[in-house]
C-alpha positions as CSV (number, residue, x, y, z in Angstrom):
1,X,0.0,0.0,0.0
2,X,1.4,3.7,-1.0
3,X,1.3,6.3,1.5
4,X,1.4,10.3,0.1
5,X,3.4,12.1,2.7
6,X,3.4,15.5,1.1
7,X,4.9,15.3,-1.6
8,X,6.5,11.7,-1.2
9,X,4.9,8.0,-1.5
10,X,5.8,6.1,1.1
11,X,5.0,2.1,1.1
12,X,6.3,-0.9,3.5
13,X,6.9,-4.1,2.2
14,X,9.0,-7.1,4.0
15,X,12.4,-8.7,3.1
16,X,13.9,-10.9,4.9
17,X,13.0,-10.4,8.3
18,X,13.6,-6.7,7.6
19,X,11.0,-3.9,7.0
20,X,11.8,-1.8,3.9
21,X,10.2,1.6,3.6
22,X,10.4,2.7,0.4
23,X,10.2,6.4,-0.9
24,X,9.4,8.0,-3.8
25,X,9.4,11.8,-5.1
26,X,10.7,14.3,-3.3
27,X,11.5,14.6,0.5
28,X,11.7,18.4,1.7
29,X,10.6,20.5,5.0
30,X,6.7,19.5,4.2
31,X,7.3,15.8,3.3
32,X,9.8,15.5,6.7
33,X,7.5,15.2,9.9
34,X,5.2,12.5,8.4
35,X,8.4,10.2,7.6
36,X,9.8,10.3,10.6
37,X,6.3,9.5,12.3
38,X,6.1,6.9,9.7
39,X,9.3,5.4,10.5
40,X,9.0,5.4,14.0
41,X,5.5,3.2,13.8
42,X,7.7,1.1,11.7
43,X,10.4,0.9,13.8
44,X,8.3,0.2,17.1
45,X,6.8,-3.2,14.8
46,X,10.4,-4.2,14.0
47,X,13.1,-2.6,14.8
48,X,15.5,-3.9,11.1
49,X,14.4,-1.2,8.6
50,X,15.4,-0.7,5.5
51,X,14.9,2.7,3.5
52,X,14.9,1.8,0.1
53,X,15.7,5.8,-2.0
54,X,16.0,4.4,-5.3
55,X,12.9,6.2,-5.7
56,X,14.0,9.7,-4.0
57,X,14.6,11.9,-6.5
58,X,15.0,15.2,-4.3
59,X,15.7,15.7,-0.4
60,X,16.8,18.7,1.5
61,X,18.1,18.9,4.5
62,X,14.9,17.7,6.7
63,X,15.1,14.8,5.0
64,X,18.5,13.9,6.8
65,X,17.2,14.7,9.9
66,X,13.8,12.5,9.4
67,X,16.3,9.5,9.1
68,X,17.9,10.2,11.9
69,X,15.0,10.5,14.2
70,X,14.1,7.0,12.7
71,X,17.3,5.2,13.1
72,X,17.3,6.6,16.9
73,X,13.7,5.0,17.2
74,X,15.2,1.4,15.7
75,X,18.4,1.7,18.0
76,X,16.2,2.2,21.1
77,X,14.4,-0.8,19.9
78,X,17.5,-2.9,19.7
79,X,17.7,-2.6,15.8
80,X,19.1,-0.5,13.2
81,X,18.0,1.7,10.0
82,X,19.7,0.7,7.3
83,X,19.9,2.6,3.5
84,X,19.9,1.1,0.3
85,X,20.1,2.6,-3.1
86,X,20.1,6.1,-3.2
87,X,21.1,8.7,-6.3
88,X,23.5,10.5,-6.8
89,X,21.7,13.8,-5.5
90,X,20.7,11.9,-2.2
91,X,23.9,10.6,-1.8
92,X,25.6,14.0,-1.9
93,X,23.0,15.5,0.7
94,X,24.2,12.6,3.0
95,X,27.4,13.3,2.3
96,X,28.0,17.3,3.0
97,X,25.7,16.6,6.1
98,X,28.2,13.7,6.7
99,X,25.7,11.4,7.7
100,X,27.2,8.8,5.3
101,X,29.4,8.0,7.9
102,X,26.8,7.4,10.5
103,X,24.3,5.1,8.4
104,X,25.0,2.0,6.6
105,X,24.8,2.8,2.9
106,X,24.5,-0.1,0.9
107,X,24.3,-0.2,-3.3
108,X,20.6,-2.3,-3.0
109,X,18.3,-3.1,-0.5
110,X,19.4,-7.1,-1.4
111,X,22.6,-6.2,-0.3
112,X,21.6,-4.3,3.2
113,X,19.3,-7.5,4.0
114,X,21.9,-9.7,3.6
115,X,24.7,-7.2,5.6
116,X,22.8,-7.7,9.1
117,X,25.0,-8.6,11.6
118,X,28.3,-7.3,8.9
119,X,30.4,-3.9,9.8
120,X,28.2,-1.2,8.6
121,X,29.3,0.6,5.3
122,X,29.9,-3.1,3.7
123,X,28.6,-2.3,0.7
124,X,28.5,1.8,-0.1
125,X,27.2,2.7,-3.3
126,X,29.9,3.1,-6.4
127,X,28.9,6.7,-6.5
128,X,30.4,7.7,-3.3
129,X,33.8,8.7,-4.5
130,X,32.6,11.0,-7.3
131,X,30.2,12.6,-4.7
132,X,33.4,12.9,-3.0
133,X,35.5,14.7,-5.3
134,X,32.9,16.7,-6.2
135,X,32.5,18.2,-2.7
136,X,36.0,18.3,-1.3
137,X,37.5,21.7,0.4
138,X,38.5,23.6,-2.1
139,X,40.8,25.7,0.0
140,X,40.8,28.9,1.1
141,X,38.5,32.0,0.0
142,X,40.1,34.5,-1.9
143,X,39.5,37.5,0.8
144,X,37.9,39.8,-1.7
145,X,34.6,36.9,-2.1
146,X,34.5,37.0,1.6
């Protein structure tokens, strides 16, 4: 069953022994409050969730802070939120908020079912080290753009 959420469809669907939540559209200020209610009902049922962002084609920087509040919901319950799939544009958000370090990213929601129990990060998306370069320091400002 699909879910609007303002602006993004959310559905739940199970794979092995994991809840995946999976978005699509755009996830922004409006969209941001009914995930992370949404993920913290799903969360309270089973604490392994998956968030399957193939679909996500935008998210600003609520969206971030949605999937926070829902991996601190599964953690409480002894779990964890796991990510699978996400584009290039959602991958740079959690990148310059550098909450790619504090999720496990994984290429596929296959691949984060099967990494439960794995280091986190076992499987991060190809596209991470071009998000990379493409957001790295790049040094001082000259002082007359300050």
């Amino acid at each position: 069953m699909v879910v609007p959420v303002c602006g993004v469809d959310l559905s739940t669907r199970e794979s092995d022994g994991h809840d995946v939540v999976v978005l699509r559209g755009e996830l922004d200020m409006t969209a941001a409050a009914g995930l992370a209610a949404s993920l913290t009902a799903v969360a309270a049922g089973e604490p392994r969730v998956i968030v399957d962002l193939a679909g996500l084609q935008f998210i600003d920087a609520s969206g971030p802070a949605a999937l926070v509040r829902g991996r601190n919901e599964a953690r409480s319950a002894g779990g964890e939120l796991l990510l699978a799939a996400p584009r290039h544009q959602v991958l740079r958000v959690l990148t310059l908020t550098r909450l790619i370090d504090v999720f496990p990213v994984h290429a596929s929601v296959d691949a984060a079912a099967g990494s439960t129990g794995r280091i986190p990060h076992a499987a991060v998306p190809a596209a991470r080290p071009t998000v990379l370069a493409a957001v790295r320091d790049p040094g001082p400002v000259p002082r007359a753009a300050r």
